[in-house]
N, C-alpha and C positions, 0 to 999 in steps of 0.2 A: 531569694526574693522576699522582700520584708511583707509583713503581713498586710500593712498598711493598704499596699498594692490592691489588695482583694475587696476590704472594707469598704462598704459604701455609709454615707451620709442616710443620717434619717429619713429623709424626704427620700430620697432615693430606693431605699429600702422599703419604703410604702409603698413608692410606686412601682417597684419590681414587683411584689408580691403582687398587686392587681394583674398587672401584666400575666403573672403565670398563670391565674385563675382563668383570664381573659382569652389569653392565646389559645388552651386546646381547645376551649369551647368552641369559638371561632373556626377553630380549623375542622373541626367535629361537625358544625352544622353547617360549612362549606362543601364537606366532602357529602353529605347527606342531602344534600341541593342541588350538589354536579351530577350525581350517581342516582343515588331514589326518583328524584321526579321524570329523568329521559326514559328510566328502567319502567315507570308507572305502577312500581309496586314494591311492597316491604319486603319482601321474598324473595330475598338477594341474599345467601346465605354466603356468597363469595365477597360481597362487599363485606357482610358482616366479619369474615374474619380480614380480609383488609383493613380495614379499621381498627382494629384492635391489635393486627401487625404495627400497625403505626403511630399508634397513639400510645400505645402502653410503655413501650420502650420512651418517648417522645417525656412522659413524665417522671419516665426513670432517670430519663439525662438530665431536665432540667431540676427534678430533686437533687441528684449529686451535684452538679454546679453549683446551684444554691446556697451549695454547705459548704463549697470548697471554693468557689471561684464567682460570686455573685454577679460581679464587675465584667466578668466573660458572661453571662448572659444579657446586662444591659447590651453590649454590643451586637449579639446576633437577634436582640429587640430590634435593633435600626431599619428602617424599609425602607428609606425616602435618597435614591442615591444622588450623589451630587453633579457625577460626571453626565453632558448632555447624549455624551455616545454610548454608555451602558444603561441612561435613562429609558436611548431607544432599544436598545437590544432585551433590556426587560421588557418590554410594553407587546413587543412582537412575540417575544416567548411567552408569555401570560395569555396570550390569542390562544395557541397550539397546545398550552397547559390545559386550558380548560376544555378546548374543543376534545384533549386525549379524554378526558371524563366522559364529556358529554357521548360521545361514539361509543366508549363503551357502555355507559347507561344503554341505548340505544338499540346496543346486540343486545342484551339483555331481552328489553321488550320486544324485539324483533328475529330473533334467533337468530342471526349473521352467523353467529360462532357457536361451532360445537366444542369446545376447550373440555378435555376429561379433568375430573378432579386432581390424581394425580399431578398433573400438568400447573393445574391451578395452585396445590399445595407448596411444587417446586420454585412456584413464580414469589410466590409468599414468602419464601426461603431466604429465594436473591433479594428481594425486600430487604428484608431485615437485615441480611448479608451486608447491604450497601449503607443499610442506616448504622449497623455496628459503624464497620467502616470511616465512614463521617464521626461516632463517635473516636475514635482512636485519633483521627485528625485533632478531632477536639480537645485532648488530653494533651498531646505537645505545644497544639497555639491556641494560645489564649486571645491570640488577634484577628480567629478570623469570623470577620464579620460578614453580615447579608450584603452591606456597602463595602462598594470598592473605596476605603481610601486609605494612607497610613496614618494610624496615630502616636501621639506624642510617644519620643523614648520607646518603639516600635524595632524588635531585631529581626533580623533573615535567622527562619528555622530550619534547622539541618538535621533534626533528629526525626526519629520514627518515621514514615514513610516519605516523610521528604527528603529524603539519603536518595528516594530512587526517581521520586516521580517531583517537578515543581507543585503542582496544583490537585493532591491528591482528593481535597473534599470534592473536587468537580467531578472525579472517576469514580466515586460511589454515589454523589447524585444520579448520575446516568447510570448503574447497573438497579438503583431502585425503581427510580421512574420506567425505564425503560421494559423493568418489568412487572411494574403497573398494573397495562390492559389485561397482561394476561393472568394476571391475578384476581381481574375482576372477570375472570372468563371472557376475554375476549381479544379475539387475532387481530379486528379492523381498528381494535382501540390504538394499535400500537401504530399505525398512520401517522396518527400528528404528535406523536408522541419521539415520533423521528427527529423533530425540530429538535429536541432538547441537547441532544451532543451538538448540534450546528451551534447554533447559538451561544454555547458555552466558549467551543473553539473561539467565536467573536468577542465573547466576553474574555476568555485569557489574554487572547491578544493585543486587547487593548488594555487592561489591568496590566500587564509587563509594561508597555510603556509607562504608566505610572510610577510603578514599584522603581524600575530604572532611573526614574526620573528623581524618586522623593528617597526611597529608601536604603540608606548606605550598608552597602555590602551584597549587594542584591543582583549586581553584573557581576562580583567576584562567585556568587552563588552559580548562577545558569554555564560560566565556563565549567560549573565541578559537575552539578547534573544537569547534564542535557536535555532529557525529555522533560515535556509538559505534561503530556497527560498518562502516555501508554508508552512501558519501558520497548527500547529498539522500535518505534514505530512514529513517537513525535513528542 
């Protein structure tokens, strides 16, 4: 792959760097606005290491890209999808995203959940379990973006866990989030946090139609591996 491929434009290159400064804050003082104000208090020592399950790795990856693959982080910059039916399937899962926060803030102030440390630790674990994970995705395709769509001179990937599963970054989304609530010490968090595998299902579903549609090589790919998300199950 010629080098070209990765190099960005000046202007672009300025404006990725903001972006990276821009993003975790962003993401830093969203999770401290979903989590701290339902909790009513700073004395969240589970959030505290959530947060830092998340975030630290989060600038770890985005430093390696940076150095190796710039032009793969502009694309998972993208937020604005173009398709009107994953327009909706995101809008409805951003409901149940953030009400998963909100609930668990909530146990917190209200004691719903007695989750032992222990428990909490493990959950912190699968975290980061799943955020690896996504990263390793991230090392074989350089194409995959927050937007569903293909782009120019775009191939079907067939190495590293796409040998077994189509849509491997969506089954470490859902082992992280899913283990979320209970990371932030809480059982009732994991309620709407349910939504996240539904939704996804909807969103695979309709991105193949896509992929099918734009991307050559892409039906010859789903005859060779079958499953979508979970080997022998779908």
């Amino acid at each position: 792959m010629a080098d070209t491929e990765f190099k960005l434009q000046p202007d672009e290159l300025k404006g990725l760097k903001r972006k990276m400064v821009v993003f975790p804050g962003a993401v830093l003082l969203l999770l401290a606005i979903l989590v701290f104000l339902p909790a009513g208090t700073i004395h969240y020592w589970q959030a505290y290491v959530y947060m830092a399950v998340l975030l630290v790795p989060m600038v770890l990856v985005v430093s390696y890209f940076f150095k190796r693959d710039p032009r793969f982080l502009l694309r998972r910059l993208r937020l604005r999808e173009r398709e009107p039916e994953q327009k909706r399937i995101v809008s409805v899962s951003l409901l149940f995203f953030i009400a998963g926060y909100l609930v668990s803030g909530f146990d917190r102030r209200f004691g719903w959940s007695d989750v032992p440390a222990g428990i909490v630790i493990m959950a912190n674990v699968l975290v980061l379990a799943g955020y690896l994970f996504i990263f390793a995705v991230f090392k074989v395709n350089r194409y995959a973006s927050r937007v569903i769509q293909v782009d120019k001179d775009q191939t079907v990937i067939t190495t590293g866990p796409y040998r077994i599963i189509r849509h491997p970054m969506y089954l470490g989304s859902i082992v992280l989030f899913m283990s979320t609530p209970v990371a932030l010490g809480s059982y009732w968090g994991v309620v709407p946090f349910i939504e996240v595998p539904v939704s996804l299902v909807f969103r695979i579903l309709n991105e193949e139609k896509i992929l099918l549609a734009q991307l050559p090589g892409y039906k010859e790919y789903c005859t060779k591996v079958r499953f979508r998300l979970l080997p022998y199950v779908w």
